[in-house]
Residue, then its C-alpha position, 0 to 999 in steps of 0.5 A: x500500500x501506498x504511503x503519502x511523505x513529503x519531499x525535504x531533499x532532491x539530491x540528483x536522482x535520490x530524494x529525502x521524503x519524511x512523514x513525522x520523524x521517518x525519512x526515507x531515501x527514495x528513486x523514481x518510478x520509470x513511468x515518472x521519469x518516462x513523463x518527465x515528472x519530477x517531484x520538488x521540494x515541498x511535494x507530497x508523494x505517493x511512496x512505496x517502502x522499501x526496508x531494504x534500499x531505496x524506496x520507490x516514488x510511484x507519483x506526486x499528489x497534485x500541487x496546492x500552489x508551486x513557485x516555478x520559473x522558465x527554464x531556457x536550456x542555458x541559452x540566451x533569447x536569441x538562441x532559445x527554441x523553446x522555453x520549459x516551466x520549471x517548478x522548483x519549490x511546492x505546497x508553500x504558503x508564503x515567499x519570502x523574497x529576501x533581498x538586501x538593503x544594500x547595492x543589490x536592492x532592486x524593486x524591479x526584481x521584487x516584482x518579478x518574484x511576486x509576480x511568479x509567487x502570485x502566479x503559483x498561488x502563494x502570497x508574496x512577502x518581501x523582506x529587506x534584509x541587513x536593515x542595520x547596515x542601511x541608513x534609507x531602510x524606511x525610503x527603500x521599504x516604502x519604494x518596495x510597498x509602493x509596487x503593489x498592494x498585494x505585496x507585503x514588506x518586511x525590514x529586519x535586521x539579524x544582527x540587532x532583531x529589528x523587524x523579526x516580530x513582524x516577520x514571525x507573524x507569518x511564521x504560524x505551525x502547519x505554514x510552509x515557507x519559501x525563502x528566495x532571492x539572490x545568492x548573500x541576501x541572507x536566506x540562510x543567516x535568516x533561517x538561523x535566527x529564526x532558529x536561534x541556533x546555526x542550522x544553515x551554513x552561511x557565506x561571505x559577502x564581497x565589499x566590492x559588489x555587495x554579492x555573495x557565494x552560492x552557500x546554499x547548494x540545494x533546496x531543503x525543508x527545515x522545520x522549526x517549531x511546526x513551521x517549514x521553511x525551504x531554503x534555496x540557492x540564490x538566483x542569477x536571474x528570474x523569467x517569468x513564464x505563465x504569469x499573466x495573473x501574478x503580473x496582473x494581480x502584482x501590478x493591479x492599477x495596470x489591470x484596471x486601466x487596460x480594462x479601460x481601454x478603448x479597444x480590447x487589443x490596444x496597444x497603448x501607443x497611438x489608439x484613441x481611448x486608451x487609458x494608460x496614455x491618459x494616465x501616463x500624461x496626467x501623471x496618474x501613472x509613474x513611466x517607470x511603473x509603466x516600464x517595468x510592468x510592459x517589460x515583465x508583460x513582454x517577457x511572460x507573451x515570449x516564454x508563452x510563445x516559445x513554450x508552446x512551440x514546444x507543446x507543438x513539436x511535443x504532439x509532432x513527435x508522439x503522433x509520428x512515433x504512434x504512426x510508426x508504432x502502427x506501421x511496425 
């Protein structure tokens, strides 16, 4: 008989499954790997048990929300073909979008994370890390609030404390956590005061750049005190890809002016009618507020595209070999 665990590790083609205080390392069953399904941290499991090896993952149970982002085989735009949806985390109810109150704050990537955590189904919180190293933490927590009011923001500091009872009111037992962002936010260091005891390794951070190293090699479920937190490697880069809702929903404003366009295909150039013209002009509507949601609008149309070629060429390829097969 089957038994439900939940991924904590993905480690190549081994995966850490627990359910209470039993772990079990696990492989996958060949019709997963022939579907190219692939559990992540955070999925529940249907598991057969071995007591003598590595048991067996028969199938993943349906996702209750899911962070992901478009995996372009490593190329550039210009020479990507098709783009793939990568899931990389599972069953969350938050992501924490941790992001340092230094050079490498950034709204624009706020958004982008927000967008995809909205799109997946969690609710996005972002949280501002080092604020005791920032002399502007009440500026730059304001500039990130502004972006959407869908978004809640966070400033702590780790070093003095500041800000952690805010963020613990997320922390309820039976959440699940995502912490994601760039490598040296401070993912780790955060999970550690949580902890209030060293669970996570953590790196440096070079002067120069304000970056840091890629610490944390792989995603992990951690529990403390009934709550899961997943720690993930930091993220060069974030596309976005099926994310009109978290675009939408990031960037509500923008939603209700197209609606209130002239012409359901406006481009928002030279129509007659168009409202987001009208508040760009009037001032209603910030440029740059504009920009960044028309780029991460044109980003999500490409990944769309190119993810249904792939589709397509998918259905090519089973309907040749199944002609094939038939013709044997």
């Amino acid at each position: 008989m089957d038994e439900i665990y939940r991924v904590v590790l993905v480690h190549k083609d081994r995966y850490l499954v627990r359910r209470e205080e039993e772990e079990r390392y696990c492989v996958l069953a060949g019709s997963l790997r022939f579907r190219e399904e692939y559990p992540v941290v955070g999925d529940y499991v249907e598991v057969i048990a071995n007591p003598y090896g590595d048991s067996l993952i028969r199938a993943i149970r349906p996702r209750r929300t899911v962070f992901s982002r478009p995996d372009r085989g490593g190329h550039a735009d210009g020479y990507v073909k098709t783009v793939k949806v990568q899931p990389l985390v599972a069953n969350i109810d938050y992501v924490f979008i941790i992001t340092s109150l230094n050079r490498d704050f950034s709204v624009s990537r706020i958004a982008r994370y927000a967008a995809m955590a909205v799109a997946g189904g969690a609710a996005p919180v972002a949280v501002l890390t080092k604020a005791d190293a920032c002399e502007n933490v009440a500026e730059l927590e304001a500039q990130a609030a502004a972006l959407s009011e869908n978004l809640r923001v966070v400033s702590v500091s780790a070093y003095t404390g500041f800000g952690l009872e805010r963020l613990k009111a997320y922390c309820r037992p039976g959440t699940t956590i995502a912490l994601l962002g760039s490598s040296g936010a401070g993912k780790s260091t955060l999970i550690n005061t949580l902890a209030g005891r060293e669970v996570m390794r953590v790196g440096e951070i070079r002067e120069e750049d304000s970056k840091g190293r890629h610490t944390t090699t792989h995603r992990e479920l951690i529990e403390l005190d009934g709550v899961a937190f997943i720690d993930t490697p930091g993220l060069r880069e974030l596309g976005v890809v099926d994310a009109e809702a978290g675009i939408a929903d990031t960037f509500s404003d923008i939603a209700e002016l197209i609606g209130q366009c002239a012409f359901s295909d406006c481009t928002h150039r030279t129509e007659p009618g168009c409202a987001v013209r009208r508040a760009l002009e009037s001032g209603r509507l910030a440029p740059e507020r504009w920009e960044m949601y028309a780029r991460l609008d044109r980003e999500n149309n490409w990944s769309r595209e190119k993810k249904n070629e792939l589709m397509v060429n998918v259905a090519k390829w089973r309907k040749a070999n199944n002609r094939a097969k038939k013709n044997r």
